[in-house]
N, C-alpha and C positions, 0 to 999 in steps of 0.2 A: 629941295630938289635942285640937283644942278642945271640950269638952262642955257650955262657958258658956251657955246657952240665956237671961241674962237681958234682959228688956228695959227698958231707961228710959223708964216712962211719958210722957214729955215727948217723946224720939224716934218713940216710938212711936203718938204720936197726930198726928203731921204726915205720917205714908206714908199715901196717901189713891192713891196709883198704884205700879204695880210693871213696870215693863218688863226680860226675864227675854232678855238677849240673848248665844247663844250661837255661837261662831265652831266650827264642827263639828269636829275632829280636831285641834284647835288647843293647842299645846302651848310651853314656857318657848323651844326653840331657832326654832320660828316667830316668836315674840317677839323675841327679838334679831335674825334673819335679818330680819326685816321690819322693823326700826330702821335696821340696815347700809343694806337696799335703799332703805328712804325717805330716808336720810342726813340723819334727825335725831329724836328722841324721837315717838312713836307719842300717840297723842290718849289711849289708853289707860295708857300709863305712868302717868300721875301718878295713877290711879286703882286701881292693885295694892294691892291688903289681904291677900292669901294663896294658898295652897296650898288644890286640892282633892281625896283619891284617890277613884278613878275604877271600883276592882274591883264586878264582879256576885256576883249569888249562884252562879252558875253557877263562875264563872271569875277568875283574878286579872288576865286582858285581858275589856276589855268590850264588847262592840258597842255601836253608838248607840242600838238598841231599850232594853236594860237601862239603860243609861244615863240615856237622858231617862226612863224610869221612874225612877228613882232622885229622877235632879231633877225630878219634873214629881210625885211621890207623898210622898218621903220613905223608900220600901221598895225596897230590892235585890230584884230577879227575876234570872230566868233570861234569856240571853241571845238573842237576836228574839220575847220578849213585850213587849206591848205596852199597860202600865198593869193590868197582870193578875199576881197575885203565884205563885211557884211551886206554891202550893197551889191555885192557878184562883181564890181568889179575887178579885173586881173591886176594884180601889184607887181612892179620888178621887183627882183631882187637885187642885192646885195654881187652873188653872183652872176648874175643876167649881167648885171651892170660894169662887172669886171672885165667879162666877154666883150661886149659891146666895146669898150677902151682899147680893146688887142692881148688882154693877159689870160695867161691860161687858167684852169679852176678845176678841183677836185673835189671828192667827198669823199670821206672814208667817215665807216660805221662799224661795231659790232652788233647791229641790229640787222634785220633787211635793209640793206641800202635805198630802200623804196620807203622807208616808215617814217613816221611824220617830221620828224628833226632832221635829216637829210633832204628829205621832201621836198618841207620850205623852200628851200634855197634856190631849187633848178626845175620846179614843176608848180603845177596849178588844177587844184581840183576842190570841188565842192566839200568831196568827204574824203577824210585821211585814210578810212580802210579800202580804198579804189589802187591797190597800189601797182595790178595789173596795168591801169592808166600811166600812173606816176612814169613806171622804166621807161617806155619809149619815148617820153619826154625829154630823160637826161641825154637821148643818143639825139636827138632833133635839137639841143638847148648846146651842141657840141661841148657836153664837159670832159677835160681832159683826162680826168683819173678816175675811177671811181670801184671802191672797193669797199667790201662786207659779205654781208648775208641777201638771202635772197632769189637764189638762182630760179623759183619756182615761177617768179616773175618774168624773167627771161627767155621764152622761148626759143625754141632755135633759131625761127626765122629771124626776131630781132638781133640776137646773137651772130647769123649772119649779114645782117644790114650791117653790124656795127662794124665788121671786118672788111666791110666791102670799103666802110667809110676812111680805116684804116688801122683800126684798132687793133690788140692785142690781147687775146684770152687768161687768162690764169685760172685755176681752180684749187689749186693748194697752196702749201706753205712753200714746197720746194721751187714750185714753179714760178712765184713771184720773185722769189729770192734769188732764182736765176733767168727773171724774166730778161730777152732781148732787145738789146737796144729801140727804145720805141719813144715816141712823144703823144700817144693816146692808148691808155691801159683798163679793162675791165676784168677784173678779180673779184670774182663770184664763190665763199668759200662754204655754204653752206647751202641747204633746200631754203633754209626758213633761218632764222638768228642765229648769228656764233654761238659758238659754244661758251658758257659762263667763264673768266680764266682761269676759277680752282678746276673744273675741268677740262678746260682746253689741252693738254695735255694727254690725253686720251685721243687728240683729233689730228688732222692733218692739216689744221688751223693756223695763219699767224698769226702774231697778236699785235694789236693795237699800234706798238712804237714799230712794229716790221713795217706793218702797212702805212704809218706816218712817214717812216722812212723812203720808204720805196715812193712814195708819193712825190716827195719834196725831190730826191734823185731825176724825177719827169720834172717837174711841175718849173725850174729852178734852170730848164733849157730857154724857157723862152725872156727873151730880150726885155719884154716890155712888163714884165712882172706877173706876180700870180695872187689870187684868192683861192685859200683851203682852208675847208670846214673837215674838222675832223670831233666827232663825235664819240663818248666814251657811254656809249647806251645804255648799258644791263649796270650801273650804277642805279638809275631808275626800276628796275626789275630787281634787286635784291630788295627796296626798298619797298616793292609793290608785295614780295613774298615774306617780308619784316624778315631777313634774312644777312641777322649782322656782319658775318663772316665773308658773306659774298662781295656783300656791299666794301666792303675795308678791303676785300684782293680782285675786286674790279675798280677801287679808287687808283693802288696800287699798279693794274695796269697803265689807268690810262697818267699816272703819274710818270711812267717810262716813256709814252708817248710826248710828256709834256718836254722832259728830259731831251730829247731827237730834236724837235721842235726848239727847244731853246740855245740847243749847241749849233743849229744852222743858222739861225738870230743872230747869234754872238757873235761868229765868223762872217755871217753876210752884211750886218751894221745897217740895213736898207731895209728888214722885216720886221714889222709891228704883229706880236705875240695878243691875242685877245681871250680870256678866259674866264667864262660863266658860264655857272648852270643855269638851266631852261627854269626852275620851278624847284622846289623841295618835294621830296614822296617820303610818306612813312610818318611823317614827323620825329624822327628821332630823337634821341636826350643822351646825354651824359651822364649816368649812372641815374638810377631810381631804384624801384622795390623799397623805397624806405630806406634806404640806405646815401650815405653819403660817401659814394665811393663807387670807383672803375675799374672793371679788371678788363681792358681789351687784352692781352696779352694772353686769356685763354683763347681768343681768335686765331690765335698764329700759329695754333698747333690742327686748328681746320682744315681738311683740304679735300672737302668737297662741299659742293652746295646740298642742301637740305632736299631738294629736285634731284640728285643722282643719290641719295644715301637710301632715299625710300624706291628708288630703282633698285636697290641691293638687296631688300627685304623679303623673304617668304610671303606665300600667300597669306598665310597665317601669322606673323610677322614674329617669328618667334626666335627669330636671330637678331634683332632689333639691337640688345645690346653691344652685341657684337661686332655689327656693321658700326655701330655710334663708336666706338671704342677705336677700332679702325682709323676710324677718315677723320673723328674728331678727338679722340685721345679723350675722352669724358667717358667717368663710370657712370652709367644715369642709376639712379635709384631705382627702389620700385616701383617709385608714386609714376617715376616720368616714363618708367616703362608702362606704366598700363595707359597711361595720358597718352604716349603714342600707338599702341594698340590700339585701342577705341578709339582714337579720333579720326572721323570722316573725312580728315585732309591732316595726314599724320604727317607734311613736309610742314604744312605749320607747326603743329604740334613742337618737332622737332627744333624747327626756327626759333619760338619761344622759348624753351627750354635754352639753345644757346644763347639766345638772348640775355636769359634771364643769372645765368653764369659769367656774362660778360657785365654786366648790369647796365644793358642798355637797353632802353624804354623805347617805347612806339606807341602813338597816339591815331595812327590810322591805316589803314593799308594802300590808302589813294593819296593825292596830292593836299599838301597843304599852300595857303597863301602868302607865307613868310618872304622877306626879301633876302636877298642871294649875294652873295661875294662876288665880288669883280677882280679879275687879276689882269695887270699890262707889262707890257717888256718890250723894251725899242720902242723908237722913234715915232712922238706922239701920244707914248703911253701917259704924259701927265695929264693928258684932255680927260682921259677916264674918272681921274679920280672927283670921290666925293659920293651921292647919290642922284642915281640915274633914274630913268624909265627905259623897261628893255628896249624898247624903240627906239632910243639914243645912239644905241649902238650901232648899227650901220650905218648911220647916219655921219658919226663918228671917222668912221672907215672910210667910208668914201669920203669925206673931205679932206683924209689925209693921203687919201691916192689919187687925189685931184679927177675925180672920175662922176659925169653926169649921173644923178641918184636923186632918189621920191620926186619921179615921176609915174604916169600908168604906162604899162609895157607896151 
C-alpha cells in the first residue's frame, strides 16, 4: 500500500484546478477490452500511475454510494450512504472543501445528477435512493455547474430558487452549446438518466465531452481555481445489463470527455487530471467460451444497446432477427433466435448472445471487489502512483490545492 502522503512544494503550488473524472464500474479488463475494440492505445493509457482498492466499510464489494464517499471524503461508510460516515456523522467533502477555499466546483454525469457518484461530492443523506433530498442540496452547497440527467428531481420551485440565485437553465443539447454568458449553469437533459451514447443520437442530448466542455468554459473564469467531478455513469449500467457493446461505446464516450479534459491540462499547465473508476461491475474477461481468443471488433458494428433493440421487437417478437441484423449487423441462428424468444428478459438474452460473439465473459451482473486503475496528468500526478486506498484520493487533491480537508463539515 502506498502511504507516502508527501508533497513537493514546487508540484504542489502549480495544481490551482482539479478535475476528478470517473468512468463508473470501470475496471483493468474494460481497459484492455476497450483497447482491442478501439484497435489501438486508449488516450488514457499513457496516463496509468496505479492501482486503487475499492472495499466499504460495510463490505469487501462496494457499491457506488460508499465508494464516491470514499473518493469524494477520504472516509469508508457503509454502503448506499451518502458522504455520511457509519457513525451518522456528516463528512466534507472533497468539493465542499474546494468551496470553502474560493474555487468554483461542478459536476457533470450521464446518470441523474442526483445519483450516488455525483452525490457524494456536494450532498449528505443516509440513503442514496433519497435523491429528491440530494438536488436542493447542490443549489444550497453553491456548485457552479451542474449537468446530466434528472430533471424529475428538480422541481420548478427549486429550479426557480436557483435562478433567483443566479443561475442559468439548459435543457438540451442546443441550448448548452449556445448557452449565455454565465458563471452558474444548471443543464437538466433528461426526466431520469441519459440516454446510453449508442443511442444518444436519437435524443436531444449532449454528450459527455460537450458537457466536459461547456463546464470547464464556466468553471476556468474563476481566479482562485476549480474542482470538477465529471462522471462517465452508464459505463456501470452496460455492465450491470452484461452489455458488451454498450459498455466499449460508453467507455468511448467518456474517453472524448477525457480528451477536453486533457487538452485544457495541457494548455493550462496548473490542472491535475485525476482518473478512476468507482468499483468494477460485471466482472468482465478477455475472451472465454473456452476459447483463446477476442473478437471485440464485432462490437463496432453495434449501435444500439440491447435495452432499445428489444424496444424494436413485435409483441410476438417475430422480427427479432431483423431488428438484430439492423442495429447489430449479426445473423443469429436459430438456437439464438428462440433463446431470445423465450427468454423472460430477452435484452439479456440478447446481451449474451453478443457477448458471446465478442468472446467476452461475465461472471456477475452486480459489482465485483477487484482493484481498479488509477490514471494522473499534471502537476502532482506522481503522488498517485503505486497502490492506494480510494481514500487517498482526495486526500491527495487537497494537499495539492493547499486547501483545509478531513475534517467534519
Amino acid at each position: 500500500m502506498n502511504s507516502s502522503f508527501y508533497v513537493d512544494a514546487k508540484e504542489s503550488s502549480k495544481v490551482k484546478n482539479v478535475i476528478f473524472m470517473i468512468p463508473d464500474g470501470f475496471s483493468t479488463s474494460y481497459a484492455t477490452n476497450y483497447r482491442w475494440y478501439k484497435g489501438e492505445d486508449s488516450i488514457m493509457d499513457s496516463m496509468l500511475v496505479g492501482m486503487h482498492r475499492t472495499f466499504s466499510a460495510s463490505s469487501e464489494v462496494t457499491d457506488s454510494a460508499a465508494a464516491a464517499t470514499a473518493m469524494a471524503t477520504g472516509v469508508k461508510t457503509n454502503n448506499g450512504m451518502i458522504s455520511i460516515a457509519p457513525t451518522g456523522e456528516t463528512l466534507k467533502t472533497i468539493l465542499e472543501a474546494s468551496k470553502d477555499a474560493g474555487k468554483a466546483a461542478g459536476l457533470v454525469a450521464t446518470s441523474t445528477i442526483t445519483y450516488a457518484t455525483p452525490a457524494a461530492f456536494a450532498s449528505h443523506v443516509a440513503s442514496r435512493t433519497d435523491e429528491a433530498e440530494i438536488a436542493p442540496q447542490y443549489i444550497y452547497n453553491k456548485v457552479d455547474v451542474i449537468l446530466g440527467g434528472g430533471k424529475k428531481y428538480f422541481p420548478e420551485t427549486l429550479i426557480n430558487r436557483a435562478k433567483k440565485n443566479g443561475y442559468h437553465f439548459v435543457s438540451n443539447r442546443d441550448e448548452l452549446l449556445n448557452a449565455k454568458k454565465t458563471d452558474k449553469l444548471i443543464g437538466l437533459f433528461s426526466e431520469i438518466g441519459m440516454a446510453p451514447e449508442l443511442d444518444r443520437h436519437a435524443t436531444t442530448e449532449p454528450s459527455l465531452a460537450e458537457m466536459t466542455e461547456a463546464a470547464l468554459k464556466i468553471l476556468k473564469k474563476n481566479r482562485d481555481g476549480f474542482f470538477l467531478m465529471v462522471e462517465g455513469s452508464q459505463v456501470d449500467w452496460a455492465g450491470h445489463a452484461n452489455d458488451a457493446a454498450w459498455a466499449m461505446k460508453d467507455i468511448q464516450a467518456f474517453e472524448g470527455a477525457v480528451a477536453k479534459a486533457l487538452a485544457f491540462a495541457k494548455k493550462d499547465k496548473k490542472t491535475l487530471i485525476v482518473i478512476a473508476g468507482d468499483h468494477d461491475t460485471g466482472g468482465m474477461s478477455v475472451g472465454g467460451y473456452g476459447l483463446y481468443d477476442a473478437k471485440l471488433e464485432v462490437l463496432r458494428k453495434v449501435t444500439a444497446t440491447g435495452d432499445f433493440m428489444v424496444s424494436q421487437l413485435t409483441k410476438d417478437r417475430s422480427n427479432v432477427k431483423d431488428v438484430v441484423k439492423k442495429h447489430a449487423n449479426i445473423d443469429l441462428t436459430e438456437e439464438e433466435i428462440q433463446k431470445i424468444k423465450t427468454a423472460t428478459k430477452p435484452d439479456l438474452a440478447m446481451n449474451e448472445i453478443m457477448s458471446e460473439r465478442a468472446l467476452v465473459g461475465w461472471t456477475t451482473k452486480q459489482h465485483t471487489g477487484v482493484d481498479v486503475p488509477l490514471y494522473a496528468y499534471g502537476p502532482g500526478s506522481d503522488l498517485f502512483r503505486g497502490l492506494h486506498n480510494n481514500t487517498d484520493l482526495p486526500a491527495l487533491m487537497a494537499k495539492l490545492m493547499k486547501i483545509k480537508f478531513l475534517q467534519s463539515k
